[in-house]
DSSP file (Angstrom, degrees, kcal/mol; ACC not computed):
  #  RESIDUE AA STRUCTURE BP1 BP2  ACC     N-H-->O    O-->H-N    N-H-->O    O-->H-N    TCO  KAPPA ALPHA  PHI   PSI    X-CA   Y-CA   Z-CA
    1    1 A X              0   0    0      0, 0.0     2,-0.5     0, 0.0     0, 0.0   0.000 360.0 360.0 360.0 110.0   12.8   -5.5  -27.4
    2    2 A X        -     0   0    0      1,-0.0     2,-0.3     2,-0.0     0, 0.0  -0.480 360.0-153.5 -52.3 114.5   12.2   -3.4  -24.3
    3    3 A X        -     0   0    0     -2,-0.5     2,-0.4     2,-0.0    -1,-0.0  -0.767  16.7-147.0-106.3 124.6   12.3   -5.3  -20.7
    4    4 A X        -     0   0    0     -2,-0.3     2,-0.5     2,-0.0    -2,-0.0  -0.933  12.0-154.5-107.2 138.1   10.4   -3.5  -18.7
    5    5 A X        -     0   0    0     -2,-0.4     2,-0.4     2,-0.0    -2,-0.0  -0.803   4.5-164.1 -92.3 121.5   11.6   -3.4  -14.9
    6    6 A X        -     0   0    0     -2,-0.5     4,-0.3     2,-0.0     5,-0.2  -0.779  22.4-118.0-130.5 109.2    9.5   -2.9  -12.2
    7    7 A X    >>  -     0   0    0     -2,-0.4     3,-3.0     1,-0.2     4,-0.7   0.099  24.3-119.3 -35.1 115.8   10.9   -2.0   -8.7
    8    8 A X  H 3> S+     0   0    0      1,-0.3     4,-0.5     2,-0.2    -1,-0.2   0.618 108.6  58.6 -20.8 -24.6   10.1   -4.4   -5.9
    9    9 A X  H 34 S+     0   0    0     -2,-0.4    -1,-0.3     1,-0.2     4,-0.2   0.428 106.4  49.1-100.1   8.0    8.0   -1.6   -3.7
   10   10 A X  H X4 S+     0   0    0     -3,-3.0     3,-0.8    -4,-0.3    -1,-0.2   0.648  84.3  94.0-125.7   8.2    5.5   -1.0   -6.5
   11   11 A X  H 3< S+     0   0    0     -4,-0.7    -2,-0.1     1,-0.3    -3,-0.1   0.960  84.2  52.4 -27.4 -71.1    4.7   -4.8   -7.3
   12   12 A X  T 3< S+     0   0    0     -4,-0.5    -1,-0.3    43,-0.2    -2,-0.1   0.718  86.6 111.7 -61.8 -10.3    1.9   -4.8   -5.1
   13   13 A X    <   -     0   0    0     -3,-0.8     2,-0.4    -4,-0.2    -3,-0.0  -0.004  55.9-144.6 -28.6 170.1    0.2   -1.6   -6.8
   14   14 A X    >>  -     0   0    0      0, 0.0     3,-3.9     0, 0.0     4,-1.0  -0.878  37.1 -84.5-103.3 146.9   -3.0   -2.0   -8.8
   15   15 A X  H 3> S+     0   0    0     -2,-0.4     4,-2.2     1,-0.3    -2,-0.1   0.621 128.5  41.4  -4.3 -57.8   -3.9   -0.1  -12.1
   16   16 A X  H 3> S+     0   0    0      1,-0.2     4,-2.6     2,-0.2    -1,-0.3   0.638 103.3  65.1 -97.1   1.3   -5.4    2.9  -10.2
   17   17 A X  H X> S+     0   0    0     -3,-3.9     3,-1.5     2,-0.2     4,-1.4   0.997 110.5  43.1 -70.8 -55.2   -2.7    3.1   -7.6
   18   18 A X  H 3X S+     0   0    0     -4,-1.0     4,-2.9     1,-0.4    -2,-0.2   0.839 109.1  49.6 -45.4 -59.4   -0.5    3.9  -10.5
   19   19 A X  H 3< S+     0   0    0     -4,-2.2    -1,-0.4     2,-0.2     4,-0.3   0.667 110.5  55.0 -87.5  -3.5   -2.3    6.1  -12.2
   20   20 A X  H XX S+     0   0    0     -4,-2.6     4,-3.3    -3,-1.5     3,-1.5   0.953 106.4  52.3   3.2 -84.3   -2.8    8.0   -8.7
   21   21 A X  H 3X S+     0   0    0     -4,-1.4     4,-1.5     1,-0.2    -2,-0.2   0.845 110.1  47.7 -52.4 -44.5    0.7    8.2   -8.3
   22   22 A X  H 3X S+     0   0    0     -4,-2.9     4,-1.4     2,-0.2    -1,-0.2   0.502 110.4  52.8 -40.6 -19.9    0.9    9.7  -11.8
   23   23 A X  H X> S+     0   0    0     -3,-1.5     4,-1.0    -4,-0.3     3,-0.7   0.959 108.4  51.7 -74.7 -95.2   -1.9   12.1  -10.9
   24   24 A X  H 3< S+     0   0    0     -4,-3.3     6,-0.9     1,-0.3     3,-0.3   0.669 107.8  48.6  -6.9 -69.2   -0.1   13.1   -8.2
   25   25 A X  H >< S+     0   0    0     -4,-1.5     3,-1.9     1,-0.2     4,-0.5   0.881 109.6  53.6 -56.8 -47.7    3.1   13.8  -10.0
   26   26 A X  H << S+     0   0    0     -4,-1.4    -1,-0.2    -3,-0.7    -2,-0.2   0.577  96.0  64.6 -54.1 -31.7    1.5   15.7  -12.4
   27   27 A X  T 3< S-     0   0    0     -4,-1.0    -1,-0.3    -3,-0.3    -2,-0.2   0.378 117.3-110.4 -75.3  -5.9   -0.1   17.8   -9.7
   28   28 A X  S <  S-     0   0    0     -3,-1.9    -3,-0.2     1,-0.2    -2,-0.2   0.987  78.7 -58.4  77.4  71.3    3.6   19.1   -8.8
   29   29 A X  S    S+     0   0    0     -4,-0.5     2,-0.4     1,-0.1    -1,-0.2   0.624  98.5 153.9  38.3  42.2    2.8   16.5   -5.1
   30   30 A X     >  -     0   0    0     -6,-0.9     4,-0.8     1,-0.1    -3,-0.2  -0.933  32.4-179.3 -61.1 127.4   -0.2   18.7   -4.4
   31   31 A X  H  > S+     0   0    0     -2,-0.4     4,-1.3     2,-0.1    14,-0.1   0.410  84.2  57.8 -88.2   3.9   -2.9   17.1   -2.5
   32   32 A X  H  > S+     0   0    0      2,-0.2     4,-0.6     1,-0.1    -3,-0.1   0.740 108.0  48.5 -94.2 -20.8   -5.0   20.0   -2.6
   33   33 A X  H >> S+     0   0    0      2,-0.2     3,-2.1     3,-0.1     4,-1.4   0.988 110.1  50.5 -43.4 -67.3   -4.8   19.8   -6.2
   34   34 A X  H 3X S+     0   0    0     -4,-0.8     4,-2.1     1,-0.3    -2,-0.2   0.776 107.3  55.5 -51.3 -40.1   -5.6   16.1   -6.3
   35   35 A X  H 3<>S+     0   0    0     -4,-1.3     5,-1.1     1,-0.2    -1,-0.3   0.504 102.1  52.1 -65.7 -11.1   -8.3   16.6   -4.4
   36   36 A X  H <<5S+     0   0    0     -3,-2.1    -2,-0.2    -4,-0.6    -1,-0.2   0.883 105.3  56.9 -64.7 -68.4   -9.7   19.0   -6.5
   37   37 A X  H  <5S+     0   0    0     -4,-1.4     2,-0.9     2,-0.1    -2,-0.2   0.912 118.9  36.3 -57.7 -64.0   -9.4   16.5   -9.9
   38   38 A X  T  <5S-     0   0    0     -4,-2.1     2,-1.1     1,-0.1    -1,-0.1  -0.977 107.5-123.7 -76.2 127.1  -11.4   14.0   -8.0
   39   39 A X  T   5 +     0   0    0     -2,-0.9    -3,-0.2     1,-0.1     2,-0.1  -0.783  69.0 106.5  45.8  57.7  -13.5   15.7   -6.4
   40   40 A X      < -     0   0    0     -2,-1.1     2,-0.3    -5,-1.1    -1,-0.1  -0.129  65.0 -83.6-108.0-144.9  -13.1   14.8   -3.1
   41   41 A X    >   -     0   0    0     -2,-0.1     3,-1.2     1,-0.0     4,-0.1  -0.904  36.3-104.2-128.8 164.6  -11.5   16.5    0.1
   42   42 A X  T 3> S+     0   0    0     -2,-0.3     4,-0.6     1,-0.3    -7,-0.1   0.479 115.0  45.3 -38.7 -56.5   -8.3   16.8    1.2
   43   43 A X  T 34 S+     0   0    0      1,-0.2    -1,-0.3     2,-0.2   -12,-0.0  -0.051 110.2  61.5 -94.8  23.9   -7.9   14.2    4.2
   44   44 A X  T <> S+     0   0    0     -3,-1.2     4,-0.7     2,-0.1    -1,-0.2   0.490 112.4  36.8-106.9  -3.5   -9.8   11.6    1.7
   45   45 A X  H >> S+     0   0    0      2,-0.2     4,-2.4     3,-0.1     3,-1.5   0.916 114.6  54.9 -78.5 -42.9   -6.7   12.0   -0.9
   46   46 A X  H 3X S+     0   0    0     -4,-0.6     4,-3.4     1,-0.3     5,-0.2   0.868 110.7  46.7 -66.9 -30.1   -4.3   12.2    2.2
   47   47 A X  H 3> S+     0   0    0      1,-0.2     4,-1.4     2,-0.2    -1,-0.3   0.885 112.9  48.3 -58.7 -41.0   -5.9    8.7    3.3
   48   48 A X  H <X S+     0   0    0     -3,-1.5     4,-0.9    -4,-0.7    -2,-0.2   0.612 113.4  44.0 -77.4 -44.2   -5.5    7.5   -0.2
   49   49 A X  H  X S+     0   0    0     -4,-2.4     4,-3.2     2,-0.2    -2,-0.2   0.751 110.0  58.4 -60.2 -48.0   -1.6    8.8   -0.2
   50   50 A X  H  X S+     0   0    0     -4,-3.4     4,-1.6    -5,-0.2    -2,-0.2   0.949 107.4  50.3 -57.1 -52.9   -1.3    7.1    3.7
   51   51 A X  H  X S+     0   0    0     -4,-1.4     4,-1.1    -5,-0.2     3,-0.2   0.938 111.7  46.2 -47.8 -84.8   -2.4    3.5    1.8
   52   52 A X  H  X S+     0   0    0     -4,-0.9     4,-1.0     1,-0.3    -1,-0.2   0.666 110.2  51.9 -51.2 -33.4    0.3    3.8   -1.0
   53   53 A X  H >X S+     0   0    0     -4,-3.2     3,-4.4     2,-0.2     4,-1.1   0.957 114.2  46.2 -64.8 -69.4    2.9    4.7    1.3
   54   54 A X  H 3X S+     0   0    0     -4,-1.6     4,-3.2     1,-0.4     5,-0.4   0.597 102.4  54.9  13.1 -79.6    2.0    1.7    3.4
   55   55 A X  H 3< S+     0   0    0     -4,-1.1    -1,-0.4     2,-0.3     4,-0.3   0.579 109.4  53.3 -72.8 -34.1    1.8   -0.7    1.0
   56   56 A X  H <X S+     0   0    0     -3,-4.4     4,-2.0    -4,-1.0    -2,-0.3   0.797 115.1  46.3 -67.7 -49.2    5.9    0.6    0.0
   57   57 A X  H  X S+     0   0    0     -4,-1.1     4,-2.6     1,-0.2    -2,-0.3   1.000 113.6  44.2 -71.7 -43.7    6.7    0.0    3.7
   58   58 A X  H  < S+     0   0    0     -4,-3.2    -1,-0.2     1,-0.2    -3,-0.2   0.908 116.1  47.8 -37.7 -40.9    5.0   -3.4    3.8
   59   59 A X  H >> S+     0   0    0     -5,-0.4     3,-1.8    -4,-0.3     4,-0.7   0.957 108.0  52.1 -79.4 -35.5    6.6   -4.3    0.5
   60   60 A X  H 3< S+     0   0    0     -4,-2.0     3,-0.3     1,-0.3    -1,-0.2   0.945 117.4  46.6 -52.0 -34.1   10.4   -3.1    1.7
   61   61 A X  T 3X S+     0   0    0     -4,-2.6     4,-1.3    -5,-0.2    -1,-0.3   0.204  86.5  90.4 -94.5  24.4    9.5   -5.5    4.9
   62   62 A X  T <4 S+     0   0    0     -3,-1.8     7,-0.2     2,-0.2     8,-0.1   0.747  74.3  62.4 -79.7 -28.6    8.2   -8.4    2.9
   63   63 A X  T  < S+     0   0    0     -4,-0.7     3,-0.3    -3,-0.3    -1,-0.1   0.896 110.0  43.2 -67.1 -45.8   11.8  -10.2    2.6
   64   64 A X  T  4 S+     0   0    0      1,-0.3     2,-0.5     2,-0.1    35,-0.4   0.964 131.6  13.2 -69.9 -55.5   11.8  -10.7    6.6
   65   65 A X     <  +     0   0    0     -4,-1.3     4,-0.5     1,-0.1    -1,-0.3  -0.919  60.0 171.5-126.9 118.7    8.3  -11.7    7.1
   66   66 A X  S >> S+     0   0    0     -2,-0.5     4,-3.5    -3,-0.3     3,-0.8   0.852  76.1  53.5 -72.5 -61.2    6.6  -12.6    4.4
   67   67 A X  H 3> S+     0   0    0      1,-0.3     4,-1.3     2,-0.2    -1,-0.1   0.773 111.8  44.1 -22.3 -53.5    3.6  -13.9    6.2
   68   68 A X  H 3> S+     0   0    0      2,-0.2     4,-1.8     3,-0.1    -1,-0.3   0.685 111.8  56.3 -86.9 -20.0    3.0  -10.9    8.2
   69   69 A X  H <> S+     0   0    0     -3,-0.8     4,-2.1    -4,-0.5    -2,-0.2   0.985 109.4  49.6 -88.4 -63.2    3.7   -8.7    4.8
   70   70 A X  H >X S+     0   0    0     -4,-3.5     4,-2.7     1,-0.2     3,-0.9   0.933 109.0  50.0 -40.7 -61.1    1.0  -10.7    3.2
   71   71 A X  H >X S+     0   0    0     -4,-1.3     4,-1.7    -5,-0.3     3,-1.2   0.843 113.2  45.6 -28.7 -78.3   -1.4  -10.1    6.1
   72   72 A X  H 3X S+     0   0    0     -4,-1.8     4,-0.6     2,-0.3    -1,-0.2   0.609 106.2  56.7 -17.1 -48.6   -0.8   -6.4    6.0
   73   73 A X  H <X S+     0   0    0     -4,-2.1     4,-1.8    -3,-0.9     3,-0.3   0.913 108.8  51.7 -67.6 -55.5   -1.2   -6.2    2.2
   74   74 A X  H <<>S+     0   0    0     -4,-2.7     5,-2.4    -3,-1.2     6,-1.3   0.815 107.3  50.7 -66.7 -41.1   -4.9   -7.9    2.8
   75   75 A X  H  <5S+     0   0    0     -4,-1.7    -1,-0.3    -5,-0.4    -2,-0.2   0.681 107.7  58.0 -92.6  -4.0   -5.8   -5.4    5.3
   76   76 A X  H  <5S+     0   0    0     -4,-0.6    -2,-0.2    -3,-0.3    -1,-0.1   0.999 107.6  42.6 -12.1 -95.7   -4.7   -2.6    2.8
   77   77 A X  T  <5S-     0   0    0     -4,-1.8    -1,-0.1     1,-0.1    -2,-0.1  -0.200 114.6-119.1 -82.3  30.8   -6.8   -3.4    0.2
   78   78 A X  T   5S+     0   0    0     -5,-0.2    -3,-0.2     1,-0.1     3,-0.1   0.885  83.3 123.8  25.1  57.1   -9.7   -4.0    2.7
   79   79 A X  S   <S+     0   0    0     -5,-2.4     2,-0.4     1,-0.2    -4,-0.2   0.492  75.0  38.9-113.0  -3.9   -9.7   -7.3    1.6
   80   80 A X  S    S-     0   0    0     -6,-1.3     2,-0.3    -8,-0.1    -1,-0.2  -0.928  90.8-116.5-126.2 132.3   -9.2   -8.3    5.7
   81   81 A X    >>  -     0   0    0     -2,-0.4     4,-2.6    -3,-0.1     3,-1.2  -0.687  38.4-114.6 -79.9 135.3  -11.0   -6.3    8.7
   82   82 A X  H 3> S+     0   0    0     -2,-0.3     4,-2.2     1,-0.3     5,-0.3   0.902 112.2  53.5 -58.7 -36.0   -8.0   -4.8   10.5
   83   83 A X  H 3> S+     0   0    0      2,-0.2     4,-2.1     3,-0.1    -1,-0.3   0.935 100.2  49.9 -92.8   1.9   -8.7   -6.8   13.4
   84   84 A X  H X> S+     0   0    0     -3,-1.2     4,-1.3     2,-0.2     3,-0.8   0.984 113.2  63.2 -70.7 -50.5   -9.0  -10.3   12.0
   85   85 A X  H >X S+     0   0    0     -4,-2.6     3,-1.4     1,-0.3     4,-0.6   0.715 106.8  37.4  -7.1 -83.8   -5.4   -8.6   10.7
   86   86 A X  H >X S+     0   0    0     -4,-2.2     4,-2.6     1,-0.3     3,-0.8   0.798 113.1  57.0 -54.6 -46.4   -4.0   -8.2   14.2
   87   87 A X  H <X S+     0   0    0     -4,-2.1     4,-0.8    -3,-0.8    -1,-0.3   0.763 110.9  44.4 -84.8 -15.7   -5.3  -11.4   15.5
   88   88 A X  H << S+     0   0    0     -3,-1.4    -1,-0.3    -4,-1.3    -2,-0.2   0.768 112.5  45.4 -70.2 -41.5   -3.6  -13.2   12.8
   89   89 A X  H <X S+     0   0    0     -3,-0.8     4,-2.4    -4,-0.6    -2,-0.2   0.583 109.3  60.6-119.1 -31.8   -0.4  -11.7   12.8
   90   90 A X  H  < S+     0   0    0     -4,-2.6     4,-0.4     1,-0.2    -1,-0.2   0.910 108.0  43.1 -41.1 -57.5   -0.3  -11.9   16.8
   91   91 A X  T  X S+     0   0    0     -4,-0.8     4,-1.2    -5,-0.3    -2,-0.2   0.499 106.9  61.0 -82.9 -14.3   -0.6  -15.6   16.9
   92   92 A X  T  4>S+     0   0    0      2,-0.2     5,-0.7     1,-0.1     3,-0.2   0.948 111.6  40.8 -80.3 -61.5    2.0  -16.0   13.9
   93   93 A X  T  <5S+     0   0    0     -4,-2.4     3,-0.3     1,-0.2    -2,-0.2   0.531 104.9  70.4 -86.6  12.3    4.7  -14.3   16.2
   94   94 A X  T  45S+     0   0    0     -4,-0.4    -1,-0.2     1,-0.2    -2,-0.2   0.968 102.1  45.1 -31.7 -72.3    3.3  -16.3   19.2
   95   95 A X  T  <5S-     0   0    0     -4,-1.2    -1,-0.2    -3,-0.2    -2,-0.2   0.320 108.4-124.9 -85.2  34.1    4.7  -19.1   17.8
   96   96 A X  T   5 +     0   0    0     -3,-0.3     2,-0.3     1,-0.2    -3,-0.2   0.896  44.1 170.6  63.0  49.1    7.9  -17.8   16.8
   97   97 A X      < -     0   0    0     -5,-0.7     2,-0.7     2,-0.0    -1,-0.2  -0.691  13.3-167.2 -93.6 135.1    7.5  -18.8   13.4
   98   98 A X              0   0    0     -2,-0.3   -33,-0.1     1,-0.2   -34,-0.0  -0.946 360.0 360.0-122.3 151.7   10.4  -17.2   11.2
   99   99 A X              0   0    0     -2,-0.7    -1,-0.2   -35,-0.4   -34,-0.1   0.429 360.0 360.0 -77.8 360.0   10.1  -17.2    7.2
């Protein structure tokens, strides 16, 4: 039986983040490649690349604040408007709250 392992920074991924990154790899890290296979432009891959990294730093700061990690995570995935984001995540370290 295989146990599959999955590194702490790619948890939060979803399905097409993955198969991105694969994309990606496949493209020898081109983004003018990638941007070619979908058939977008450049600075809409590079946007798309900017998220995933994100979403690695977030998870690598998740252990210290969790809270704020969450927040972050939600304003990612544009599942939060960036400023209800901020306004949230302001008033959490107002009150000195530690995880």
């Amino acid at each position: 039986m295989a146990l599959e392992i999955v590194p702490e920074w790619m948890v939060n991924f979803e399905d097409e983040d993955v198969t991105f990154i694969k994309r990606f790899l496949q493209a020898s890290g081109s983004l003018k490649e990638m941007a070619r296979q979908y058939e977008v432009t450049y600075p809409t891959v590079r946007l798309r690349m900017d998220k995933l990294i994100q979403k690695i730093q977030i998870s690598e700061n998740a252990a210290h604040e969790p809270y704020v990690a969450l927040i972050k995570r939600l304003a990612i995935n544009e599942k939060l408007d960036l400023d209800t984001a901020k306004i949230l995540i302001t008033e959490y370290k107002k009150q000195g709250v530690k995880a």
